[in-house]
Every structure is written in C-alpha cells, then in structure tokens.
C-alpha positions in Angstrom: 21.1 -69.9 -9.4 17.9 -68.1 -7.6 15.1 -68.5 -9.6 14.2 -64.8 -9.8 17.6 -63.9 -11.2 17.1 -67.4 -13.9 13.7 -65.8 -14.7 15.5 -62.3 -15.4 18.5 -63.6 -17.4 16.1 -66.0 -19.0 13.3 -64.0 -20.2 13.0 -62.9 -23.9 10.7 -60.7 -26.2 8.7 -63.7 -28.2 7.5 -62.7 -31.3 5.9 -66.1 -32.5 3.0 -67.6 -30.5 0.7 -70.6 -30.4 -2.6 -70.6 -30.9 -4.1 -71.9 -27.5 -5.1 -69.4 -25.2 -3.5 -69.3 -21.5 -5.0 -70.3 -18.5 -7.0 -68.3 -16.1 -4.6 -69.1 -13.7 -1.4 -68.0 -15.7 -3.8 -65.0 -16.0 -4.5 -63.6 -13.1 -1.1 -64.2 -11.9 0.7 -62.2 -14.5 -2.1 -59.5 -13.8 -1.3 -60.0 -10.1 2.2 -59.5 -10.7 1.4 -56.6 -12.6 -0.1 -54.5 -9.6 2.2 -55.3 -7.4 5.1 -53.7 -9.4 6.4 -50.6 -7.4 4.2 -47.3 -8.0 5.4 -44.0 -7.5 3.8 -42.7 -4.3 1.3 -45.3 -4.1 -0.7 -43.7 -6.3 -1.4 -47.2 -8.5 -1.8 -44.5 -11.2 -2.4 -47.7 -14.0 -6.0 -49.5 -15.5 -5.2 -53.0 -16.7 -7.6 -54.4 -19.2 -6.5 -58.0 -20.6 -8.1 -58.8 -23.9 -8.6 -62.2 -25.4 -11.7 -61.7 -27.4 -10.7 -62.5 -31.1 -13.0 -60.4 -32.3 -11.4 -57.5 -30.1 -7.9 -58.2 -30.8 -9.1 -57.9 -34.7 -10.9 -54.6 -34.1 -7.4 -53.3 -32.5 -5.3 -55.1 -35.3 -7.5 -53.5 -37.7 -6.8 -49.8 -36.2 -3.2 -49.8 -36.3 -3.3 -51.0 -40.1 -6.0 -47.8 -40.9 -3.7 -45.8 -38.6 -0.4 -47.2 -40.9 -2.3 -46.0 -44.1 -2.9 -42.3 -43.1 1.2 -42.2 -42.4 1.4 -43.2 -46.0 5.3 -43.7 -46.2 6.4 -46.7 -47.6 7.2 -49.1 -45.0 4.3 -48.4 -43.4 2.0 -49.2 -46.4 3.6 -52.2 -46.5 3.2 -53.2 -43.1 -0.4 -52.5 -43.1 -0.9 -54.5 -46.2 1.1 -57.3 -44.8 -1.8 -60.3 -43.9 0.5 -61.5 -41.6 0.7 -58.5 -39.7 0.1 -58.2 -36.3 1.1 -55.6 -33.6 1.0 -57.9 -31.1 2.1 -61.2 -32.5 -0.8 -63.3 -33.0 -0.5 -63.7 -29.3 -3.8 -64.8 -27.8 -3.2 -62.6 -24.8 -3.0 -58.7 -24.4 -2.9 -56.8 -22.1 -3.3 -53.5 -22.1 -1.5 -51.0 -19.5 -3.6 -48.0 -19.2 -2.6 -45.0 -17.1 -3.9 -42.2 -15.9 -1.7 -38.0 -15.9 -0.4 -38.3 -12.8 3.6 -37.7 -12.5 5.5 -40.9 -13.4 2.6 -42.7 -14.6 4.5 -44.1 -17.2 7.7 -45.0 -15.4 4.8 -47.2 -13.0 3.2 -48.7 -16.5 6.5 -50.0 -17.5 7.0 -51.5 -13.9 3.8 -53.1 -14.7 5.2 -54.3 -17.9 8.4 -55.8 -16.4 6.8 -57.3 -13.9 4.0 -59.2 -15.4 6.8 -60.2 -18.0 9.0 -61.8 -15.7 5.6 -63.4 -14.2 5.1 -65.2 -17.7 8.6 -66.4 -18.1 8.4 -67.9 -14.6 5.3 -69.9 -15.7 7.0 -71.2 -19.2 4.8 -68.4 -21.2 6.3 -66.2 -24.0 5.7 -62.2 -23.6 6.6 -59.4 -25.4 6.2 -55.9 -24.4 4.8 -53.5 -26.5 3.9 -49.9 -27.4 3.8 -49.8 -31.0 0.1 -50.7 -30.5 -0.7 -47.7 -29.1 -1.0 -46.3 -32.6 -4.5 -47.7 -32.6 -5.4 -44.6 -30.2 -4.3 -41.8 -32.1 -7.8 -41.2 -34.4 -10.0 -39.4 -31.2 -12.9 -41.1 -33.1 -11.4 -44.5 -32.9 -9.9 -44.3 -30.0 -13.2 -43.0 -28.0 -14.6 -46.3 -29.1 -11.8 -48.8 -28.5 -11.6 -47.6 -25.1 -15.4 -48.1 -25.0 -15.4 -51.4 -26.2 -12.0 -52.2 -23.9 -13.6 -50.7 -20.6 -10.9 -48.2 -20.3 -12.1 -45.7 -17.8 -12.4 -42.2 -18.2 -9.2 -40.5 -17.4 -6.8 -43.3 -18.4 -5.0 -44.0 -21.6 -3.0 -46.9 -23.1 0.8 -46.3 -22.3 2.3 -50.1 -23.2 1.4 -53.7 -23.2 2.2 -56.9 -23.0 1.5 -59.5 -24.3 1.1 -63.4 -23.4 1.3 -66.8 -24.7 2.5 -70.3 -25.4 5.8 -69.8 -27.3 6.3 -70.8 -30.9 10.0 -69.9 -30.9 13.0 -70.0 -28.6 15.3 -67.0 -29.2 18.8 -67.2 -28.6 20.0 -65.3 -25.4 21.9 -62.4 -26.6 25.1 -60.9 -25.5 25.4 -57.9 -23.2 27.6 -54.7 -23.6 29.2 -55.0 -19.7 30.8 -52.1 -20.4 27.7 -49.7 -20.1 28.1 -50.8 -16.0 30.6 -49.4 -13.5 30.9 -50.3 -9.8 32.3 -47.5 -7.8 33.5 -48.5 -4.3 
C-alpha cells in the first residue's frame, strides 16, 4: 500500500505518552508539515507555538483545572480534582494552533492539525488533536497572560492543538460506518 494512504489508515488519537521528549527533528517536521497544509486563499491565517517547557505545560494544565472549577458541575469538579488529569495527555509536546479572524481560519487550523498529525504517525510518534484545551483561554485575565507567556501574537487566538510524543499505548484500529459514503457515477 502507498505509504501516505498506510499513514492515514494507520494513525490514531494516543492518549497515553512516554516521558522523553521528541526530537528537534521530529519537530520541525511536524511543524513543517503543519504550514504546508492547504490555506484558504493563501492567507496562512494560523500562529503555531510548540511548547515543551514543563513549567509551561503546568501553567496551561493548571488553567483548565481553575477554568473546570468555575463550571462547577459535577463531572467537571471531578475532572479538575483528578491528579492525573491532563488536557493534553502528559504528552511532552504541544502545539498550539493559533489563528487569526479571517474567514475560514478555523477550517485552515484543522488542516494544520491533520497534517502535522499524519506527519507524527509517519515518524512512529503518537498525536492526538485537541481543543478541549482551549478552555484555558476563556478568563481574559488568564488568557492575556498565557498568550504572553506563549508568544501568541496580537490578533491570533488558540483554535486546536495537537499534540506529540512517544506512544505508551497502541489502540486498536476501529471499524468504519461505509455506509456514510456514496459514489455517484
């Protein structure tokens, strides 16, 4: 089979990581996957900012537990109170799709997404994409200094993320309703 199509069928949301941080190589090439994902118009209307500071990644963690308390509904308190919770997985890797409010800036974020997902998987790395994160941004206080501390330029906001590292689980490949497709000739 090609290996693009293996990569597609193959990929899988990984929800378990290793410790050990990726390489700069793996890096960049997910990141350079990531801006070469089709863009409506050209306009590149995304900010990519990938975080591997532990202390950063904390500070985020941190904002979507405060952020889980204010909803104050049950399964949130619990997740927030959870020490094993994370939003992105323990993953040593995220990266964080910024975009700006041009039109279909968030149809060209999830290109972003798919792409640099795809990019992991073809170098043996887990990925997961993710948006429930985003939370984290919905205090203007907090978010003002997140976006600070991330470098997130003025005008752009986080729209999804992904993110990256050695897998610590291999999930099964699940089946496909091939019904939801039609080919009209």
């Amino acid at each position: 089979m090609n290996e693009t199509i293996n990569n597609l069928l193959n990929r899988r949301s990984i929800r378990s990581y290793r410790p050990e941080q990726i390489t700069d190589d793996a890096l960049n090439a997910i990141l350079e996957s990531g801006i070469y994902a089709a863009t409506s118009r050209g306009r590149e209307a995304w900010y990519l900012t990938a975080v591997q500071n532990p202390a950063l990644l904390q500070k985020i963690r941190d904002a979507v537990r405060d952020t889980l308390r204010k909803a104050g509904d049950e399964k949130s308190l619990a997740k927030a109170d959870d020490p094993n919770f994370c939003p992105f997985y323990k993953a040593p890797t995220l990266i964080i799709v910024s975009g700006n409010d041009t039109p279909n800036t968030r149809i060209d974020c999830a290109n972003v997404c798919q792409n640099m997902c795809v990019a992991a998987q073809s170098l043996g790395l887990g990925s997961c994409y993710l948006a429930g994160y985003i939370m984290a941004f919905q205090d203007p206080a907090v978010a003002a200094e997140l976006k600070k501390a991330l470098q997130i330029p003025e005008g752009f906001n986080p729209q999804f993320g992904v993110c990256v590292g050695y897998t610590d689980e291999k999930p099964a490949k699940p089946e496909r309703d091939r019904t939801k497709v039609k080919i009209i000739k």
